[in-house]
C-alpha positions as CSV (number, residue, x, y, z in Angstrom):
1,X,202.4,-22.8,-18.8
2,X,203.1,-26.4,-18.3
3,X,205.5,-27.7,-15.9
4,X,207.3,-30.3,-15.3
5,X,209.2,-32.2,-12.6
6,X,212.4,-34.6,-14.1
7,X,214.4,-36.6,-10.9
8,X,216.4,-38.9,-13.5
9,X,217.8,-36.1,-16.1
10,X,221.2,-36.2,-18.2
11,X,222.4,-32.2,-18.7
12,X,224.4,-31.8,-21.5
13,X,227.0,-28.9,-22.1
14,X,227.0,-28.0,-25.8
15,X,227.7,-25.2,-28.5
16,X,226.3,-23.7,-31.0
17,X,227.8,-23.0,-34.5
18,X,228.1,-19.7,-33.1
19,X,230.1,-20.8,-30.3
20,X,226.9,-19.7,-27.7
21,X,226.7,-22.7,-24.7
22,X,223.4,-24.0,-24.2
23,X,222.4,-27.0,-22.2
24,X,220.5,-30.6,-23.0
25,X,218.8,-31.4,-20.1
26,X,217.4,-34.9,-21.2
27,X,215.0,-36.8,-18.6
28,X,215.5,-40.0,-18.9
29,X,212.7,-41.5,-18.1
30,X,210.5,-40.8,-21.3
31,X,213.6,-39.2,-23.8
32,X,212.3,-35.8,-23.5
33,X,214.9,-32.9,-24.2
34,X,215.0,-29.7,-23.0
35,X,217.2,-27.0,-24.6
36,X,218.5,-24.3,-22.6
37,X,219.8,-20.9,-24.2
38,X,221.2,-18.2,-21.6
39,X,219.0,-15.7,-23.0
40,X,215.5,-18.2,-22.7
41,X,216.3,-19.2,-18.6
42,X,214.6,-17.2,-16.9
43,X,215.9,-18.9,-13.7
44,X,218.8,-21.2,-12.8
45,X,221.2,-20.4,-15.1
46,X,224.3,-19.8,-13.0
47,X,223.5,-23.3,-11.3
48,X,223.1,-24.7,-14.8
49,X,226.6,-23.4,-15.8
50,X,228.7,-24.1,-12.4
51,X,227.0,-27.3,-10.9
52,X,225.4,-29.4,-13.3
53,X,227.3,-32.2,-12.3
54,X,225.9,-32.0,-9.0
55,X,221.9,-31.7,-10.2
56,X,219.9,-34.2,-9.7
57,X,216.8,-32.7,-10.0
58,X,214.6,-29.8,-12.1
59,X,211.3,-28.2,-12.3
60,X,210.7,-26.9,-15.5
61,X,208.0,-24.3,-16.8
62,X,208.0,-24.3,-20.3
63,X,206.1,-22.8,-23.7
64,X,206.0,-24.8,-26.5
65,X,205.9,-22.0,-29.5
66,X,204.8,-22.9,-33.4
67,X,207.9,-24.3,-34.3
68,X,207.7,-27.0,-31.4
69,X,210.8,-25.1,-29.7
70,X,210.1,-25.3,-26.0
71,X,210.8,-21.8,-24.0
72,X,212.0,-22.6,-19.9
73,X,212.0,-21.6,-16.9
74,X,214.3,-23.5,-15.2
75,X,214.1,-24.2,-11.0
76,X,217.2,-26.2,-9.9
77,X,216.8,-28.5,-6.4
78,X,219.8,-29.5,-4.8
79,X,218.9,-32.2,-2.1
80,X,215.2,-31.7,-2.8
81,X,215.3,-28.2,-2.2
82,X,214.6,-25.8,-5.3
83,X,216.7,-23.0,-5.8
84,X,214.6,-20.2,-6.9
């Protein structure tokens, strides 16, 4: 699985049509996006939902699947530590 390592990411809160929350998290550095469904983190999601403000920094293991939809696992650092 590839991974990746974003220091200057956005995280957006959004909602589906359905009213499900998911997450943008946007580096912005090279305008990659990352979508974030409960159900697809495998890691990180309570962070995600109650601190995002405060996240400056993610590791990201990901699948990229047929359609191009990327699956994560998301690993949240707080002060350069990851929170696994």
């Amino acid at each position: 699985m590839p991974t990746v390592n974003l220091k200057d990411i956005t995280i957006d809160e959004r909602q589906t049509i359905n009213g499900e929350t998911f997450f943008v998290i946007r580096d912005n550095e090279n305008s990659q996006a990352f979508f974030c469904f409960q159900n697809k983190v495998k890691e990180g999601w309570q962070d995600l939902t109650n601190n995002r403000e405060s996240i400056k920094e993610v590791e990201i293991e990901y699948e990229e699947h047929e359609r191009g939809n990327k699956v994560v696992n998301l690993y949240i650092s707080k002060e350069g530590e990851f929170l696994i």
